[in-house]
C-alpha positions in Angstrom: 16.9 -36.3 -15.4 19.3 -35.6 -18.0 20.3 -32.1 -18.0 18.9 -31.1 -22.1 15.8 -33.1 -21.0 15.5 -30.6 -17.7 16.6 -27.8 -19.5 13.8 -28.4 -22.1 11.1 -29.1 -19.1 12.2 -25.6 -17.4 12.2 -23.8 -20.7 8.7 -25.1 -21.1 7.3 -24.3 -17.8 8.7 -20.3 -18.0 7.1 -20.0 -21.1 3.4 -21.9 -19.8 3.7 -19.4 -17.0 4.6 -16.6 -18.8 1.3 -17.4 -21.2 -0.9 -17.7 -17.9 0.5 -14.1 -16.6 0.2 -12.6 -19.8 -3.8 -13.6 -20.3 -4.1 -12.2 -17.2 -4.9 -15.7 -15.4 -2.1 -15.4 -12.5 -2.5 -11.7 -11.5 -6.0 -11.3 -12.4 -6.8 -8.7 -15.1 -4.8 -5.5 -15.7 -6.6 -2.4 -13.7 -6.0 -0.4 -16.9 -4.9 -1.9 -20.4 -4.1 1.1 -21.3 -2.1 3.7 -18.9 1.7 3.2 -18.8 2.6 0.7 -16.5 3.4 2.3 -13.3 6.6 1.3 -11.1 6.2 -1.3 -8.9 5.1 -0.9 -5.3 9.0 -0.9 -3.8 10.1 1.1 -6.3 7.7 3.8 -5.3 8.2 3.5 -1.9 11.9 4.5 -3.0 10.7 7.2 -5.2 8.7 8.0 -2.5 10.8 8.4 0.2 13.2 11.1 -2.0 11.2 13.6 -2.8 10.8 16.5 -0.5 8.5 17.6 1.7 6.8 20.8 1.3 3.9 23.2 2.2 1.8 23.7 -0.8 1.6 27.2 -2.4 -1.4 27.6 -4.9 -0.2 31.4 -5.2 -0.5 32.5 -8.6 -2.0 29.1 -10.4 -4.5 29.7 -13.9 -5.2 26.3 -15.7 -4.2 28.2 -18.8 -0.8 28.1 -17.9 -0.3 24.4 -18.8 -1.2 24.2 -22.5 -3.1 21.1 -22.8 -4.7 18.7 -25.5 -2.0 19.8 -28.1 -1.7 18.1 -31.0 -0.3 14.7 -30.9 -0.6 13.7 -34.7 -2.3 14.4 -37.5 -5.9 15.9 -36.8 -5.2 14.3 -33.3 -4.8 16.6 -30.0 -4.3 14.9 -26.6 -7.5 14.3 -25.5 -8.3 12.3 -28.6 -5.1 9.8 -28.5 -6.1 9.3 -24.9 -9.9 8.5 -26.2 -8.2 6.2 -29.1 -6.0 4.9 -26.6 -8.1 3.8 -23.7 -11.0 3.1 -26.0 -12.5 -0.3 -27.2 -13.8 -0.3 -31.3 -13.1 3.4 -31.0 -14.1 5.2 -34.7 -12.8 8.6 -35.4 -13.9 11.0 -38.2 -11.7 12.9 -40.3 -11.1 15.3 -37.9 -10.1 12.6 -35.2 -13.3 13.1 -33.1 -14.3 9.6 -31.4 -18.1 8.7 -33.1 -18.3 5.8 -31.3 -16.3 3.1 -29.2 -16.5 2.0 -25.0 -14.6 3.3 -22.4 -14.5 1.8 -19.2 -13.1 4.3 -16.0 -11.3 2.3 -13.9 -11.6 4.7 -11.2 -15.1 3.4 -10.5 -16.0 0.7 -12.9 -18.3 1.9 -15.2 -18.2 1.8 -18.7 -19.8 4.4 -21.3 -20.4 4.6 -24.8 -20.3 8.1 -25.6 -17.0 9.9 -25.7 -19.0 13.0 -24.2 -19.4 11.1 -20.9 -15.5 10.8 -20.2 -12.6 13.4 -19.3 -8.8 12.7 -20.1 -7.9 13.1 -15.9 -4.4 14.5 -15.2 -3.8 11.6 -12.4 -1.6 14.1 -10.9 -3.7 17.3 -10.8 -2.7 20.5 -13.1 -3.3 22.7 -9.5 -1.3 19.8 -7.7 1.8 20.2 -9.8 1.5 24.0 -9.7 1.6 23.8 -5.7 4.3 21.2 -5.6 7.4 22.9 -7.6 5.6 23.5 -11.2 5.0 27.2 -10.8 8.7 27.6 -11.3 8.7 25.9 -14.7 8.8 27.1 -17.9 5.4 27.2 -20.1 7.1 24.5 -22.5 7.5 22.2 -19.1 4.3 22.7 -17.6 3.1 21.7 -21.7 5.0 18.2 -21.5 3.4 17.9 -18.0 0.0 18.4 -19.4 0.1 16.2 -22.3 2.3 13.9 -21.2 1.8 10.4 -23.0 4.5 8.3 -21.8 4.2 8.5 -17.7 1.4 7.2 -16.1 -0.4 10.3 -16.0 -3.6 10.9 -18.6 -6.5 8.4 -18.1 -9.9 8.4 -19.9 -12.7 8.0 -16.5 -16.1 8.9 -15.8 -16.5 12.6 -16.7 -18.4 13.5 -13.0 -16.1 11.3 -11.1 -13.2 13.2 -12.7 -14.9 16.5 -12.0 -15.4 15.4 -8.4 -11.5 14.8 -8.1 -10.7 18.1 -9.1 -7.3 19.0 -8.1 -7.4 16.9 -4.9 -4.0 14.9 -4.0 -4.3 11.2 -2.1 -4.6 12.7 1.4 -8.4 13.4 0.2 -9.5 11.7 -2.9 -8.8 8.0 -4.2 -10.5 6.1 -6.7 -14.1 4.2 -5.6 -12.7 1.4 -6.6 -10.2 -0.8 -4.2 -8.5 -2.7 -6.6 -7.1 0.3 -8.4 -5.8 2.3 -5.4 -2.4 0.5 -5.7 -2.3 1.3 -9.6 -3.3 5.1 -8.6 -0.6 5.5 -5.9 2.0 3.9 -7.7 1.4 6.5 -10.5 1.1 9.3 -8.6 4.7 8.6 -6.9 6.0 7.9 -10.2 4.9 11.3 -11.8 5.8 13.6 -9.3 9.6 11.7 -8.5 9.6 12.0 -12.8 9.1 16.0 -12.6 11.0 16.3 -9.7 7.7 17.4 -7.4 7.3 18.2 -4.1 4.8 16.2 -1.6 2.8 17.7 1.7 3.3 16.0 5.0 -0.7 14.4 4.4 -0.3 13.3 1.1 3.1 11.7 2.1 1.7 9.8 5.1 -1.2 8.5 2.6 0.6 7.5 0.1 2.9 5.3 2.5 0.0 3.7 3.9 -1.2 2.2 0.5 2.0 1.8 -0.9 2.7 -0.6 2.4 -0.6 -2.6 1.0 0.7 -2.8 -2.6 
């Protein structure tokens, strides 16, 4: 084959393929249009791997010490760009409060059409990051932490599934649903090795043992 002709046939066949992955057809759909795409699998086991081991220390934690749904934009605070965000046909008023839309929660599958019945979860706890190095930060760190738009770390779920999380690291809570664990664990690496966070001997172990799966 004449090598303009192959050339032409190789160019085509990148971009079918890259068609097919994009509509989802090759990998099968994305666990979560919306969260920032987490690292891949070996580059969290890397992360991984790096950050320290430590005892947890919950000495001293109050919620109120990470300054959360800040405002974003506009009328918008946190908690509503995530709504926006993660949202299907989401309408706001003028005061950005979502009047109607879907969400669907990844974490277990289900999908709700009242903005009351979902919670913006910190993937990595607020309590978590407090035990694991963030009681040192300043207030406008542990802020960036808690509002933090561009790592793979707010996520509009089912408000009860969220509640029963709580501030429960891998070791002891994963998602219902299988097919996101690998998303979930990938995150969680990439968050903590982002804001340089410590991991306990459990969580560690777990998070190897998915990661391995990924």
């Amino acid at each position: 084959m004449p090598k303009f002709y192959a050339r032409r046939r190789l160019g085509f066949l990148a971009a079918f393929t890259g068609l097919i992955a994009s509509a989802g057809l090759l990998n099968g759909p994305a666990a979560s249009a919306a969260l920032p795409t987490p690292v891949s699998a070996a580059t969290a086991r890397t992360y991984l791997a790096s950050l320290t081991v430590a005892t947890e220390d919950r000495t001293g934690y109050d919620r109120d010490l990470f300054p959360h749904w800040i405002t974003q934009s506009g009328t918008c605070n946190t908690r509503e760009t995530i709504l926006k965000r993660d949202g299907t046909n989401v309408v706001t008023d003028s005061s950005c409060a979502a009047t109607s839309g879907s969400w669907y929660s990844p974490y277990d599958g289900a999908t709700w059409s009242a903005s009351s019945d979902v919670d913006i979860d910190h993937l990595v706890p607020l309590a978590e990051a407090w035990d694991s190095g963030a009681d040192s930060w300043t207030t406008s760190r542990r802020q960036s932490f808690a509002n933090d738009l561009t790592r793979p770390q707010l996520l509009a779920v089912t408000d009860n599934v969220n509640q029963s999380k709580g501030d429960q690291d891998p070791a002891t809570w994963m998602p219902s649903r299988s097919a996101y664990r690998c998303t979930y664990v990938r995150a969680w690496v990439q968050v903590k090795y982002y804001y340089d966070l410590s991991v306990d001997s459990a969580e560690k172990s777990t998070l190897q043992g998915y990661l391995a799966n990924c």
